[in-house]
C-alpha atoms as an extended CHARMM CRD file, in Angstrom:
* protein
*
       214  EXT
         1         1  UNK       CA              0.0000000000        0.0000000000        0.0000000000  PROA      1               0.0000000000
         2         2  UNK       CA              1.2630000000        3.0550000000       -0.7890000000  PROA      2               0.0000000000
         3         3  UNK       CA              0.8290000000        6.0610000000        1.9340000000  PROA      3               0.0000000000
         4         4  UNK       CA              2.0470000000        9.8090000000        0.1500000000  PROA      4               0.0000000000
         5         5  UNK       CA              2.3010000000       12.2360000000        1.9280000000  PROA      5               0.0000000000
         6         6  UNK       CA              4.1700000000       15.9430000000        0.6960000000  PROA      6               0.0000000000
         7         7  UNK       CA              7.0680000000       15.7960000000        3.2110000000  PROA      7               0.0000000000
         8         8  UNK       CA              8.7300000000       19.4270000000        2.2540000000  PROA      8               0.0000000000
         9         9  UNK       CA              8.3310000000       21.1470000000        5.3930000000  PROA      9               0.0000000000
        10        10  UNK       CA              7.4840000000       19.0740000000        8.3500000000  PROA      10              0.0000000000
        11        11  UNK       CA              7.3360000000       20.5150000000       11.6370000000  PROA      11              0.0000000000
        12        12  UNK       CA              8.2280000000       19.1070000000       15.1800000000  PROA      12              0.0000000000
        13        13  UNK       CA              6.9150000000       20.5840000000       17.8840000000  PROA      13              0.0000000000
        14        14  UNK       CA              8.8810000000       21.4220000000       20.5980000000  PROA      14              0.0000000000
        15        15  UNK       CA              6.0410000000       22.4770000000       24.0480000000  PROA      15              0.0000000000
        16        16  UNK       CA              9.1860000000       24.4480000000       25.8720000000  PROA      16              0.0000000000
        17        17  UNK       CA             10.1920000000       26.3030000000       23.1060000000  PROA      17              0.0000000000
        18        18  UNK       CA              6.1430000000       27.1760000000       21.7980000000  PROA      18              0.0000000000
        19        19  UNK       CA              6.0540000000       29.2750000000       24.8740000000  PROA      19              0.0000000000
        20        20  UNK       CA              3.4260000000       31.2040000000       25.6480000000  PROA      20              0.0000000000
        21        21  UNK       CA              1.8050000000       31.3930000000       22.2920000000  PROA      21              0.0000000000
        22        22  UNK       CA              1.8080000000       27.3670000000       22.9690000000  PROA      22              0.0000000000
        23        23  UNK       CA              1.9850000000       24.6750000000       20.7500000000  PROA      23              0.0000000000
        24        24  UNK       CA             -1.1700000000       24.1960000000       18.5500000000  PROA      24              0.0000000000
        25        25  UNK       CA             -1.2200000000       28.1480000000       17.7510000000  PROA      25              0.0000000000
        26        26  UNK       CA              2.1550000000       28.1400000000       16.9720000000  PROA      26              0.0000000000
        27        27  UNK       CA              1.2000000000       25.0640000000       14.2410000000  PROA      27              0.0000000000
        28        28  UNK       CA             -1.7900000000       26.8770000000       12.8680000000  PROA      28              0.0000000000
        29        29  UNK       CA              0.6250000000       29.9570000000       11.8030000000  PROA      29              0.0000000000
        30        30  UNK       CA              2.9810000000       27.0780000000       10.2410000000  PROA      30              0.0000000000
        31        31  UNK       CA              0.3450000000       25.5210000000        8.8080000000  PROA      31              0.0000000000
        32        32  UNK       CA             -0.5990000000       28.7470000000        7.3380000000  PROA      32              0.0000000000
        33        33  UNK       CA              2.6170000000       29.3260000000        5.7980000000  PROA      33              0.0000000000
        34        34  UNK       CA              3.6800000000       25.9840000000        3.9390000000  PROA      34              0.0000000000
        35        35  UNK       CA              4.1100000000       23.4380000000        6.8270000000  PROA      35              0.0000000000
        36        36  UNK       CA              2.7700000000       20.3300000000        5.0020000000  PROA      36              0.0000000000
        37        37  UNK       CA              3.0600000000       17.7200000000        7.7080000000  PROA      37              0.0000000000
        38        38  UNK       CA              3.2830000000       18.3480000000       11.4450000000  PROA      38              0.0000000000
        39        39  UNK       CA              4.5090000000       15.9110000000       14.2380000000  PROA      39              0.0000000000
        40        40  UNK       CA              3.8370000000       16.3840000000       18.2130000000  PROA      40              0.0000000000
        41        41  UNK       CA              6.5100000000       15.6360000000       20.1320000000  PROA      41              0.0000000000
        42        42  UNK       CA              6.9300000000       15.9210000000       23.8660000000  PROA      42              0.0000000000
        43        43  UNK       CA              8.8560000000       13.4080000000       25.5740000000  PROA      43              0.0000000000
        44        44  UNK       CA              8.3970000000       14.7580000000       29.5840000000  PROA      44              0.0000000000
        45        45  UNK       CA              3.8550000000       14.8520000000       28.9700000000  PROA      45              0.0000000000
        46        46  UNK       CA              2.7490000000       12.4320000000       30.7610000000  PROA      46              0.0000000000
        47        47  UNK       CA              0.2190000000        9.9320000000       28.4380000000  PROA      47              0.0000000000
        48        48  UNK       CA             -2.9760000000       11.8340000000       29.4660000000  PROA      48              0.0000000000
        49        49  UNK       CA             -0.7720000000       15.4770000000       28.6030000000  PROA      49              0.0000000000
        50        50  UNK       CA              0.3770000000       14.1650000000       25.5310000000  PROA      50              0.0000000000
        51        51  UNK       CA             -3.2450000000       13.1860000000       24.4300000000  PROA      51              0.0000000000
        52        52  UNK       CA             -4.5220000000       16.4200000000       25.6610000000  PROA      52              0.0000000000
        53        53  UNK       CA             -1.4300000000       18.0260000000       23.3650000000  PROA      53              0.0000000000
        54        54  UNK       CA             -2.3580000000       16.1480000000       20.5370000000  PROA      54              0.0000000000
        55        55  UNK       CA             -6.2960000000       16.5580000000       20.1140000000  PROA      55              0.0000000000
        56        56  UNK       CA             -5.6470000000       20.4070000000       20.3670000000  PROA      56              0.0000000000
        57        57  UNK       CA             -3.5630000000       20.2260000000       17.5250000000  PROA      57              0.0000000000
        58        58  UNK       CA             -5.5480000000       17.8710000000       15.4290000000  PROA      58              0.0000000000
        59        59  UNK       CA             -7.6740000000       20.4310000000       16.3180000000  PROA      59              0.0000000000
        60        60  UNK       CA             -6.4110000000       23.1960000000       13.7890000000  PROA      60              0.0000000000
        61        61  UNK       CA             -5.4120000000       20.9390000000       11.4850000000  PROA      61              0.0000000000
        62        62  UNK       CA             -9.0150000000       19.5850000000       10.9120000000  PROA      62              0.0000000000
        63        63  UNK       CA             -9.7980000000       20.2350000000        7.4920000000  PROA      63              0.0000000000
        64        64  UNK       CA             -6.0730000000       21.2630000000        6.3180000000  PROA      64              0.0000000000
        65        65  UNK       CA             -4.9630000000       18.1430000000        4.6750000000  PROA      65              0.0000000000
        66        66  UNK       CA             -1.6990000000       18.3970000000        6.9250000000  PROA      66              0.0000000000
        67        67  UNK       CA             -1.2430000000       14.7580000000        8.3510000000  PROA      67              0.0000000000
        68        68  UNK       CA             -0.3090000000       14.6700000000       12.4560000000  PROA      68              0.0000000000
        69        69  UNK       CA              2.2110000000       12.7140000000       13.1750000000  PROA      69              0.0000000000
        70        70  UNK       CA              2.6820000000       11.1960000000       17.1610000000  PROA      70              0.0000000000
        71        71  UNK       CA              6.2150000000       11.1270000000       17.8330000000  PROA      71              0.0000000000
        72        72  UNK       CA              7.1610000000        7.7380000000       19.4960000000  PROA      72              0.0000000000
        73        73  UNK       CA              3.7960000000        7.2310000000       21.4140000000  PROA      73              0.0000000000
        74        74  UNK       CA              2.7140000000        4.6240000000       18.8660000000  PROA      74              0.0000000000
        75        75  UNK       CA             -0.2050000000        3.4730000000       20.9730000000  PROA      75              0.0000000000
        76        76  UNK       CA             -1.9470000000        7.0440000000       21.5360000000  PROA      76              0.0000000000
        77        77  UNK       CA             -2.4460000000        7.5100000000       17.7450000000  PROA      77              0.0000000000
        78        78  UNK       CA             -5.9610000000        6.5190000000       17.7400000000  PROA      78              0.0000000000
        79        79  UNK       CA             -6.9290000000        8.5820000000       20.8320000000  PROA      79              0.0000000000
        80        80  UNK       CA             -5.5370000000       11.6720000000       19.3320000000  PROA      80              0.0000000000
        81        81  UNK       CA             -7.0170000000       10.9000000000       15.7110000000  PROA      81              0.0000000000
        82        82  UNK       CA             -3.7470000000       11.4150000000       14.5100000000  PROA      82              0.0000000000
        83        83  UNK       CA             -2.5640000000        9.6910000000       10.9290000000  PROA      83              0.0000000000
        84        84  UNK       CA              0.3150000000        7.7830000000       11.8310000000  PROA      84              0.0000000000
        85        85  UNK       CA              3.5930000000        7.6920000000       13.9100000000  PROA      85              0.0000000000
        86        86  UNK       CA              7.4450000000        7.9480000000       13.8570000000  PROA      86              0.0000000000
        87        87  UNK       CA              9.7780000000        5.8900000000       15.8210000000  PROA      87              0.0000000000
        88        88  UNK       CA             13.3970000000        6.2700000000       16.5940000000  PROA      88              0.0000000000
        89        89  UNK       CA             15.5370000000        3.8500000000       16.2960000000  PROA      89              0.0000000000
        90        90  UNK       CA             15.4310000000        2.9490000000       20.3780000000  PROA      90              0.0000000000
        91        91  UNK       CA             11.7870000000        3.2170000000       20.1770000000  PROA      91              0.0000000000
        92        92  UNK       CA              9.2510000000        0.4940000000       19.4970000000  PROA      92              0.0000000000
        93        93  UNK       CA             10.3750000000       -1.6380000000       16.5230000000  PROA      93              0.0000000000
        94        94  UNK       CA              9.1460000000       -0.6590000000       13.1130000000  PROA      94              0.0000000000
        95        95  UNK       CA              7.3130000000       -3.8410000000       12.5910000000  PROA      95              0.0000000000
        96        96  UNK       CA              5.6960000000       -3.9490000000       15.7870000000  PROA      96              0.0000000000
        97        97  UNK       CA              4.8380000000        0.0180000000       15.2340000000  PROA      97              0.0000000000
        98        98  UNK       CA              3.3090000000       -1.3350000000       11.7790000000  PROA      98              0.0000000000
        99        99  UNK       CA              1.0460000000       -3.7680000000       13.3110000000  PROA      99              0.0000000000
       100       100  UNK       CA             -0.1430000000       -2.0490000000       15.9130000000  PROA      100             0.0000000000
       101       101  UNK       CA             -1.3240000000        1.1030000000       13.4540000000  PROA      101             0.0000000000
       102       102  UNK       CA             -2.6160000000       -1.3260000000       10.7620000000  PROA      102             0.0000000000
       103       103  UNK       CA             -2.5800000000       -0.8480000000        7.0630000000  PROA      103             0.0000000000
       104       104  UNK       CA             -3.2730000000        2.9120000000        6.4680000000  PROA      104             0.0000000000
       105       105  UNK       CA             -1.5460000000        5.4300000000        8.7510000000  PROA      105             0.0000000000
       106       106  UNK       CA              1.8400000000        6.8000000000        8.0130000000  PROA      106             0.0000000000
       107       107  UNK       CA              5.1310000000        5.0440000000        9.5450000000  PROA      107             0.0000000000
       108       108  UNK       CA              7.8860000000        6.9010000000        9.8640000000  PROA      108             0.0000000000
       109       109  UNK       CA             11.4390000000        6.2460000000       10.9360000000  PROA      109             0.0000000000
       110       110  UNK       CA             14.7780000000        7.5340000000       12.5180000000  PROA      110             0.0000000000
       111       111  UNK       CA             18.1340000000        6.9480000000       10.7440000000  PROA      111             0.0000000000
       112       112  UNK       CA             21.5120000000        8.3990000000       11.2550000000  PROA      112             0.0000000000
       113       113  UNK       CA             23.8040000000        6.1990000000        9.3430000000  PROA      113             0.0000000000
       114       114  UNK       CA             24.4360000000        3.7920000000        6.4330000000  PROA      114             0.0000000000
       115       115  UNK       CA             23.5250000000        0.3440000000        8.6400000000  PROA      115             0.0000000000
       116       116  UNK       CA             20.3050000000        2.2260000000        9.4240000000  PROA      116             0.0000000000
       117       117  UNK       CA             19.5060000000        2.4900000000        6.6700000000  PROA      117             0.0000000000
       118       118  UNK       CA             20.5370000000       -0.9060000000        5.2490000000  PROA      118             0.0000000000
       119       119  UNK       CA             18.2940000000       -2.1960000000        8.3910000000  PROA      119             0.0000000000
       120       120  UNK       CA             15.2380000000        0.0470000000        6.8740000000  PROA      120             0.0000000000
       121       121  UNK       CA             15.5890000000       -1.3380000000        3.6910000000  PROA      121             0.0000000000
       122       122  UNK       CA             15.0970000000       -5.0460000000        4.7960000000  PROA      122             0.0000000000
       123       123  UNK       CA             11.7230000000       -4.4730000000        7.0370000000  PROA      123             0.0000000000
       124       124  UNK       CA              8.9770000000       -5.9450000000        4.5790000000  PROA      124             0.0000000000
       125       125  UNK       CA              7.8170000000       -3.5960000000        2.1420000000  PROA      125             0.0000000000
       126       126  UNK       CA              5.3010000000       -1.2290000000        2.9480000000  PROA      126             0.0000000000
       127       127  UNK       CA              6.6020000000       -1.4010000000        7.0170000000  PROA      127             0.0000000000
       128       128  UNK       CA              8.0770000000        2.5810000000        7.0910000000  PROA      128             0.0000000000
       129       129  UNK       CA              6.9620000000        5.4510000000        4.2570000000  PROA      129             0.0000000000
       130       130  UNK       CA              9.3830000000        7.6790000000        4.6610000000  PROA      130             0.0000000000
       131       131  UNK       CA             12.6300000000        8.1500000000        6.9150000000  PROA      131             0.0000000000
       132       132  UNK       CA             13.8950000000       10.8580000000        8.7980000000  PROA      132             0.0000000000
       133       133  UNK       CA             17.9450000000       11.4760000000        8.1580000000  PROA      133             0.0000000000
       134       134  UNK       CA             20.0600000000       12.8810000000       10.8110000000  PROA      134             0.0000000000
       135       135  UNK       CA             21.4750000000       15.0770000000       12.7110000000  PROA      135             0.0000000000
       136       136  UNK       CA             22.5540000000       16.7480000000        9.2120000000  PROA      136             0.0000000000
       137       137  UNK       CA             24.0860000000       19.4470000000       11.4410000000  PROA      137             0.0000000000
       138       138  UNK       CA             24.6240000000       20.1200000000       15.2160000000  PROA      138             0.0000000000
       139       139  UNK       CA             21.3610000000       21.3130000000       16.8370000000  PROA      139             0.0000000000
       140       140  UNK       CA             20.9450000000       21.6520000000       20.3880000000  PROA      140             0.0000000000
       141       141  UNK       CA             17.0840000000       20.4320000000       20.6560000000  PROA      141             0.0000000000
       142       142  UNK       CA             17.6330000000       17.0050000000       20.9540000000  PROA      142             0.0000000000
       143       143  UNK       CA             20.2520000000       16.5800000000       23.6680000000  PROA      143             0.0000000000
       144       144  UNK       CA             20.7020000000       13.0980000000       23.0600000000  PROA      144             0.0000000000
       145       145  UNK       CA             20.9930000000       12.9660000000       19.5370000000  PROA      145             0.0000000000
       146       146  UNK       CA             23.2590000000       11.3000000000       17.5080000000  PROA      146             0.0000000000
       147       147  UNK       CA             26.8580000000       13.4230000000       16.0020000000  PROA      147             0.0000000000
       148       148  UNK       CA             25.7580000000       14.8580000000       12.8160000000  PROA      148             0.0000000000
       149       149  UNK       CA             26.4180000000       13.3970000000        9.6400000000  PROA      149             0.0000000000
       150       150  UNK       CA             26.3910000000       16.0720000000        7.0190000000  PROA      150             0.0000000000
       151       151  UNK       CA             25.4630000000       16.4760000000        3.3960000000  PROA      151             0.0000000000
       152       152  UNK       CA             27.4280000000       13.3970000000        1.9930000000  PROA      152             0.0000000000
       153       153  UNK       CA             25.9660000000       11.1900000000        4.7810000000  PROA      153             0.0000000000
       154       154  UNK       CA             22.1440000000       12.5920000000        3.9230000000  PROA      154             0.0000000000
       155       155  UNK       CA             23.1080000000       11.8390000000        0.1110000000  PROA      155             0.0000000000
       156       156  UNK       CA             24.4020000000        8.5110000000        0.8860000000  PROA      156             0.0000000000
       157       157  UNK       CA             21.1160000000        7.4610000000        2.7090000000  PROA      157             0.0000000000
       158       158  UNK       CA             19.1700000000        8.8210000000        0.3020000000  PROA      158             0.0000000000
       159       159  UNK       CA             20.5880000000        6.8180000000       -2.5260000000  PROA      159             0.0000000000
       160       160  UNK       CA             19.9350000000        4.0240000000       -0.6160000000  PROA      160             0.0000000000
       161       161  UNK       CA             16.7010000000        4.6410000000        0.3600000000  PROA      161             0.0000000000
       162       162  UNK       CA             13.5360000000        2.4290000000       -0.8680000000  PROA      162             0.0000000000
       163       163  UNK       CA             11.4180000000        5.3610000000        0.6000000000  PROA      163             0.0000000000
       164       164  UNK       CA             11.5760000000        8.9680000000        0.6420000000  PROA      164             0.0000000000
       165       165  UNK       CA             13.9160000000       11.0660000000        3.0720000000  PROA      165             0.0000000000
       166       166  UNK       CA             13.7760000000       13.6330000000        5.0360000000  PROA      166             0.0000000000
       167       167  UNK       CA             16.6360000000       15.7190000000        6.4530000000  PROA      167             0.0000000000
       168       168  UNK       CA             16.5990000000       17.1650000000       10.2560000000  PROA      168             0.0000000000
       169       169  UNK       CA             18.6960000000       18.7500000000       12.3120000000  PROA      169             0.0000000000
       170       170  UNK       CA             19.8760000000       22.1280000000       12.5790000000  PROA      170             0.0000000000
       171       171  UNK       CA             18.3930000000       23.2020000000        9.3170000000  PROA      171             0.0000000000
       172       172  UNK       CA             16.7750000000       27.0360000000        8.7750000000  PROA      172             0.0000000000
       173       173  UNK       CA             16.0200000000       28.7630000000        5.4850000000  PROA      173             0.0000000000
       174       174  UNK       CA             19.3050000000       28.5580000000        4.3450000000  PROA      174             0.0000000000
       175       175  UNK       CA             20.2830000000       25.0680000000        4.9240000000  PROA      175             0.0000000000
       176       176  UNK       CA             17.2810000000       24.1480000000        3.6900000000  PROA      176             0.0000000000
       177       177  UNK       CA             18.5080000000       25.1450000000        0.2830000000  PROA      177             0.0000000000
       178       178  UNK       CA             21.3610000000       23.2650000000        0.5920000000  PROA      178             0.0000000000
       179       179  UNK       CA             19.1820000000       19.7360000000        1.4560000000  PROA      179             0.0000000000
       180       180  UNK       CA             17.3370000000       19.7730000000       -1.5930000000  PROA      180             0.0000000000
       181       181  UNK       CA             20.1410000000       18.6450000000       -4.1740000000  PROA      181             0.0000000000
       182       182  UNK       CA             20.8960000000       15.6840000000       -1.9050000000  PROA      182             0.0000000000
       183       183  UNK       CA             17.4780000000       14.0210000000       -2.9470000000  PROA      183             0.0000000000
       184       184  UNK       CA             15.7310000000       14.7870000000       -0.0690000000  PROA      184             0.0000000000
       185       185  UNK       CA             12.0170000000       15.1470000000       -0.2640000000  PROA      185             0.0000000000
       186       186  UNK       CA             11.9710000000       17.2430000000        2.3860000000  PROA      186             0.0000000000
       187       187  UNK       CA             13.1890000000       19.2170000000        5.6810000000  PROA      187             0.0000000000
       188       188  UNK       CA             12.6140000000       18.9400000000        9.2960000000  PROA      188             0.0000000000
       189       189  UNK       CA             12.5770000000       21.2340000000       11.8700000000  PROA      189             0.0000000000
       190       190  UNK       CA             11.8140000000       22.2680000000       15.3230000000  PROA      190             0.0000000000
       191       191  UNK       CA             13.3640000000       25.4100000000       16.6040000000  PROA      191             0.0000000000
       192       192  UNK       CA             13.5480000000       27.0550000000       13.1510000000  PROA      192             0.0000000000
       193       193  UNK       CA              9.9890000000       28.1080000000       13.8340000000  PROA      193             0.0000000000
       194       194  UNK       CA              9.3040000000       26.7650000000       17.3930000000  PROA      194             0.0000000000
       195       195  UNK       CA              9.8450000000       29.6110000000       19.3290000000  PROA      195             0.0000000000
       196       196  UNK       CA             10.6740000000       32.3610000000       16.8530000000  PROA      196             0.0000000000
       197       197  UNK       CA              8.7560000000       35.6860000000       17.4030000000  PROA      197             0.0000000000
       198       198  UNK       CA              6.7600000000       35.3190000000       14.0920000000  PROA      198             0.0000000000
       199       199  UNK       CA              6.1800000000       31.1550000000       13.3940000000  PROA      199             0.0000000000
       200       200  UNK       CA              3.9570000000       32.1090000000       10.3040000000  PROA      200             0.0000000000
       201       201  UNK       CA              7.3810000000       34.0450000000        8.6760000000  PROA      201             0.0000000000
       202       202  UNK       CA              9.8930000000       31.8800000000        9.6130000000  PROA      202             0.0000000000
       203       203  UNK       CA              8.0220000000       29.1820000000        8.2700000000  PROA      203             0.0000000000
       204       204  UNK       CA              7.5860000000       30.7520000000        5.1630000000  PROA      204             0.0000000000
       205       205  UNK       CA             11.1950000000       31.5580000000        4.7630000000  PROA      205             0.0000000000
       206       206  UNK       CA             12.6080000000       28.1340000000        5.0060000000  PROA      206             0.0000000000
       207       207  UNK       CA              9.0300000000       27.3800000000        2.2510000000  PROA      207             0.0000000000
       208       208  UNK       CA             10.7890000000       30.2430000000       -0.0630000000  PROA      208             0.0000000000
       209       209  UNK       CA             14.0550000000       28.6690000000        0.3810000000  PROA      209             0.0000000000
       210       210  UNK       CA             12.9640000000       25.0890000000       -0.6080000000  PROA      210             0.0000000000
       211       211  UNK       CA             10.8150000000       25.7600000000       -3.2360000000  PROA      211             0.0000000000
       212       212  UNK       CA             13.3420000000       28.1880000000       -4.6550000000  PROA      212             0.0000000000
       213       213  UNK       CA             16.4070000000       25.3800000000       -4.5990000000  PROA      213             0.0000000000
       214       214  UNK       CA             14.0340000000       22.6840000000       -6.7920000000  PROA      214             0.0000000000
């Protein structure tokens, strides 16, 4: 089965950094500017918080066509009414993520290097629909990520690839433009609008800057 989805700007919420304008208003301005898929992430909400987090911002996204995406939290995705999941690589296992969201709701998946992605591309078809490449550059969201790769690493996986890529990790407008000859179908990111005094414009710069680069 094949699940599209248009993966150029994908958002990750970050609560902290939303602030006081908080999470789900900070998505509609995204949203609003050329965010095409959004993911809630929040690893320190409690189950009940997190569902609470993610019906508000299925909420705005009602009638959008933007997909939600639950980070990790594969077994909330029905309570939110969200479309799928993504799972890291020490989350739960990709098949196991697979069965428990059945046929239809997107799968995604965290790689950082080239046995990653050899591992992703031996999961029976139709397990993942897209992976998510990096660190491409040092970012200080994620404490706990992974060293980043660079370009030639993102390139690499994406060759390899039998789905499409995206590229995280300290990316703004003008990495972005530098992603997009790699073969990546898309960027990632968090603080690049989480947080910013105007989400709404600095979505719509790192939009400018991708479409520009194709």
């Amino acid at each position: 089965m094949i699940r599209e989805v248009d993966l150029s700007l994908y958002l990750v919420t970050d609560t902290v950094l939303c602030g006081t304008l908080g999470v789900a208003a900070t998505v509609a301005a995204a949203v609003a500017a050329g965010v095409t898929v959004v993911q809630v992430r929040d690893p320190l909400a409690s189950d009940d918080e997190f569902v609470r987090l993610g019906r508000s911002v299925a909420a705005v996204l009602a009638g959008t066509g933007v997909p939600l995406i639950v980070n990790d939290r594969v077994h909330l995705v029905a309570a939110i009414g969200a479309d799928g999941a993504h799972v890291g690589q020490g989350d739960l296992d990709p098949v196991s993520a697979r069965q428990l969201l059945g046929h239809h709701a997107l799968l995604g998946l965290s790689v950082q290097t080239g046995a990653h992605v050899e591992a992703a591309a031996a999961l029976p078809p139709g397990t993942v629909d897209h992976l998510g490449v990096g660190p491409v550059w040092w970012q200080a969201t994620k404490p706990d990520a992974a060293d980043p790769g660079g370009l030639q690493t993102l390139a690499a996986i994406v060759a390899r690839s039998p789905v499409p890529c995206v590229a995280i990790g300290g990316i703004d407008a003008a990495r972005a433009a530098l992603v997009r000859p790699t073969g990546a179908v898309g960027v990632a990111v968090v603080s690049a609008i989480c947080g910013q005094p105007d989400p709404a414009a600095a979505a719509r710069r790192i939009r400018d800057a991708w479409d520009a680069a194709g």
